[in-house]
C-alpha positions in Angstrom: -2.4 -25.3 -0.5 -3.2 -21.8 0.7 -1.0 -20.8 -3.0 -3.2 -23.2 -4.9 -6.2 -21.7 -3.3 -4.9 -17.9 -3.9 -4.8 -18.4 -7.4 -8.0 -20.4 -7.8 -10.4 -18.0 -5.9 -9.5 -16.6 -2.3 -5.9 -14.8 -1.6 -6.8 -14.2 2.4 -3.9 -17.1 3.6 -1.5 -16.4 0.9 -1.2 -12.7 2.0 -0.9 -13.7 5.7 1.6 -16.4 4.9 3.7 -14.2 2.7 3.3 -11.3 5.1 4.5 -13.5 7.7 7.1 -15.1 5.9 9.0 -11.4 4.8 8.6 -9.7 7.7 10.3 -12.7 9.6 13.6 -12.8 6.7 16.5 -10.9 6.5 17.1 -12.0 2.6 13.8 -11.1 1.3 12.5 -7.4 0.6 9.7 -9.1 -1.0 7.7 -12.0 -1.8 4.8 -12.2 -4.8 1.9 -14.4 -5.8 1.6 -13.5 -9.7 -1.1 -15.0 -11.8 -0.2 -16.6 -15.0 -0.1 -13.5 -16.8 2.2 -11.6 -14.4 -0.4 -9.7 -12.6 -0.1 -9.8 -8.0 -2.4 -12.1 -6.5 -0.8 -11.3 -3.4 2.2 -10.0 -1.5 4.2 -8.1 1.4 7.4 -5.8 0.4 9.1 -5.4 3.1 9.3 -1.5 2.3 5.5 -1.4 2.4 5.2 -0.3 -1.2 2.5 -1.6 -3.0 3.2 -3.8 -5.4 2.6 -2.8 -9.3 -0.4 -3.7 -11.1 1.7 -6.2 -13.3 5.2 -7.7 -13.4 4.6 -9.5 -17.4 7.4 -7.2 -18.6 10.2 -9.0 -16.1 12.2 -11.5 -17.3 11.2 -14.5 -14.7 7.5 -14.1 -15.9 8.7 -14.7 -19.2 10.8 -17.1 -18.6 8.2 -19.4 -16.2 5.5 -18.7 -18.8 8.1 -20.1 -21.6 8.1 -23.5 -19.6 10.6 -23.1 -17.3 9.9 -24.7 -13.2 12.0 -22.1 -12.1 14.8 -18.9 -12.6 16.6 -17.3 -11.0 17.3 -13.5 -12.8 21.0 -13.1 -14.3 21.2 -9.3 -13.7 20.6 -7.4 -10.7 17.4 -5.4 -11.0 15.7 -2.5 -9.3 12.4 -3.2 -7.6 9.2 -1.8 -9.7 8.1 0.3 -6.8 10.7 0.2 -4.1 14.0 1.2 -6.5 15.9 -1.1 -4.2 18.7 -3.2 -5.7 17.8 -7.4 -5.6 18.1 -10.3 -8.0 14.5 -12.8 -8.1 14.2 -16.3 -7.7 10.9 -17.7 -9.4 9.1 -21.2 -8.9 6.0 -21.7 -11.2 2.9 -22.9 -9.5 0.9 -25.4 -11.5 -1.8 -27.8 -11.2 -2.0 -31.4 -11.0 -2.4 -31.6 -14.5 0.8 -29.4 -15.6 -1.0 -26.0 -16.4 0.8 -22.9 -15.3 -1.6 -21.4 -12.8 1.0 -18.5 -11.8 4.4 -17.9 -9.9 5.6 -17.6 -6.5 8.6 -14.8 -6.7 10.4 -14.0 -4.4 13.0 -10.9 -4.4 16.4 -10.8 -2.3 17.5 -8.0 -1.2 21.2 -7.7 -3.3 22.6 -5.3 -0.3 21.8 -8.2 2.3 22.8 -11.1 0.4 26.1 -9.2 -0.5 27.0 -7.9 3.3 26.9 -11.9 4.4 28.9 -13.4 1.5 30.9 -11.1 -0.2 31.5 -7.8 1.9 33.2 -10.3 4.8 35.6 -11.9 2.9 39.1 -11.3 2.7 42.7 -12.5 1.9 45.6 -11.7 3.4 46.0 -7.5 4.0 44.8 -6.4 0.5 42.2 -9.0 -0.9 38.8 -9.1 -1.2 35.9 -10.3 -3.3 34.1 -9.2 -6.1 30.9 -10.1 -8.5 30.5 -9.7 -11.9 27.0 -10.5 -14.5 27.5 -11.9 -17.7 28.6 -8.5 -19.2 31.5 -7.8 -17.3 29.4 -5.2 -15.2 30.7 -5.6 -11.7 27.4 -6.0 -9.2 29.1 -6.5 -6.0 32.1 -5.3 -4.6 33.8 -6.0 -1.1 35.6 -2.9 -1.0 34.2 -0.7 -3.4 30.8 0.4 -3.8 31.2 2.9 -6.2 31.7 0.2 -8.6 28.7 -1.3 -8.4 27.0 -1.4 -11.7 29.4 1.5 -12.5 29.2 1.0 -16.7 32.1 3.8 -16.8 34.5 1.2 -14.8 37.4 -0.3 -16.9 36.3 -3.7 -17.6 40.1 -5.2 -18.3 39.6 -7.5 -15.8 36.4 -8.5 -15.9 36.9 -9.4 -19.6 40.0 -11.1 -18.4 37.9 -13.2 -15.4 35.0 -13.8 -18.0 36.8 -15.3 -20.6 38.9 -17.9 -17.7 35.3 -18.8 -16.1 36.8 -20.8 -13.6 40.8 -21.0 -12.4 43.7 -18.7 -11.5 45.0 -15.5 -13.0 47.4 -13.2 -12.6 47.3 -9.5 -13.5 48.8 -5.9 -12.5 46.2 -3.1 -10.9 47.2 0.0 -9.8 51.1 -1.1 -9.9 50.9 -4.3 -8.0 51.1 -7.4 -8.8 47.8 -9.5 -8.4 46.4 -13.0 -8.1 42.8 -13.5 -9.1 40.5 -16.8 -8.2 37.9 -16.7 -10.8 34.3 -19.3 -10.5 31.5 -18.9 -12.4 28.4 -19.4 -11.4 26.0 -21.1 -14.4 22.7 -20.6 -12.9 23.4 -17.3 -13.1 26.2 -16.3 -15.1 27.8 -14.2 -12.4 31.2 -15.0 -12.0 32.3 -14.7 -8.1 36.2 -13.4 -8.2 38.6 -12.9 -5.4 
């Protein structure tokens, strides 16, 4: 209700809810109330940046005002204001009658969500997990930072993990002999290897 009522003519419990709600989560840097068109009808970053006067040039806007219920982004993006690196998930807000009235987005923080599920994981002495987008770009790296949305990074494997979507490869890096586990994830096009 207190969306609904944001969007139709008074923001007041919105901003307290959403203010509430990102202070209180580790996985959000920040969470939006957009009209239709894209611009804030409230919203708390976590940074305390203010938010930018419109967000119609991001892909979730697009793609909620194109019909969808929901997105989630399929790159990692850096926030408008804050620079930080996140992906977006994106619900569309409507009313009883189907109209788009706006979007509730919400922004994870990438270096959060990757500490808790890819950072910890290993195999063995040597393995370790990585993410890559669609493009072979890799966007998360247990070991590695430098790598992360490094476009100057040999993409030999990532082509190689891209093209076997889901399964088991082998390959040689740095002069040993590897074994890769490769799943793709559709909502997203990542594709989680380790």
């Amino acid at each position: 209700p207190a969306v609904h009522e944001a969007l139709k003519e008074n923001p007041n419990r919105a901003r307290a809810l959403l203010h509430t709600f990102v202070t209180r989560s580790a996985m959000f840097s920040t969470l939006m109330l957009l009209d239709a068109t894209g611009k804030p009808v409230a919203g708390e970053a976590k940074s305390g940046d203010p938010l930018a006067p419109s967000y119609a040039d991001r892909e979730y806007v697009k793609a909620i005002q194109a019909g969808n219920d929901n997105y989630v982004t399929k790159r990692i993006l850096r926030g408008k204001t804050s620079k930080v690196l996140m992906f977006v998930v994106a619900q569309a807000v409507k009313d009883q009658q189907g109209k788009l009235l706006g979007l509730l987005v919400g922004s994870v923080s990438w270096e959060v969500f990757t500490k808790k599920f890819v950072d910890p994981l290993r195999f063995g002495t040597t393995g370790y997990a990585f993410v890559i987008d669609a493009k072979g770009l890799i966007i998360a790296h247990g070991t590695n930072k430098s790598l992360i949305l490094n476009p100057e990074v040999d993409h030999t494997i990532s082509e190689k993990a891209l093209a076997l979507k889901n399964g088991l490869t082998q390959y040689t890096f740095g002069g040993q002999e590897k074994i890769m586990a490769v799943a793709e994830i559709p909502e997203t096009g990542w594709t989680v290897c380790m």
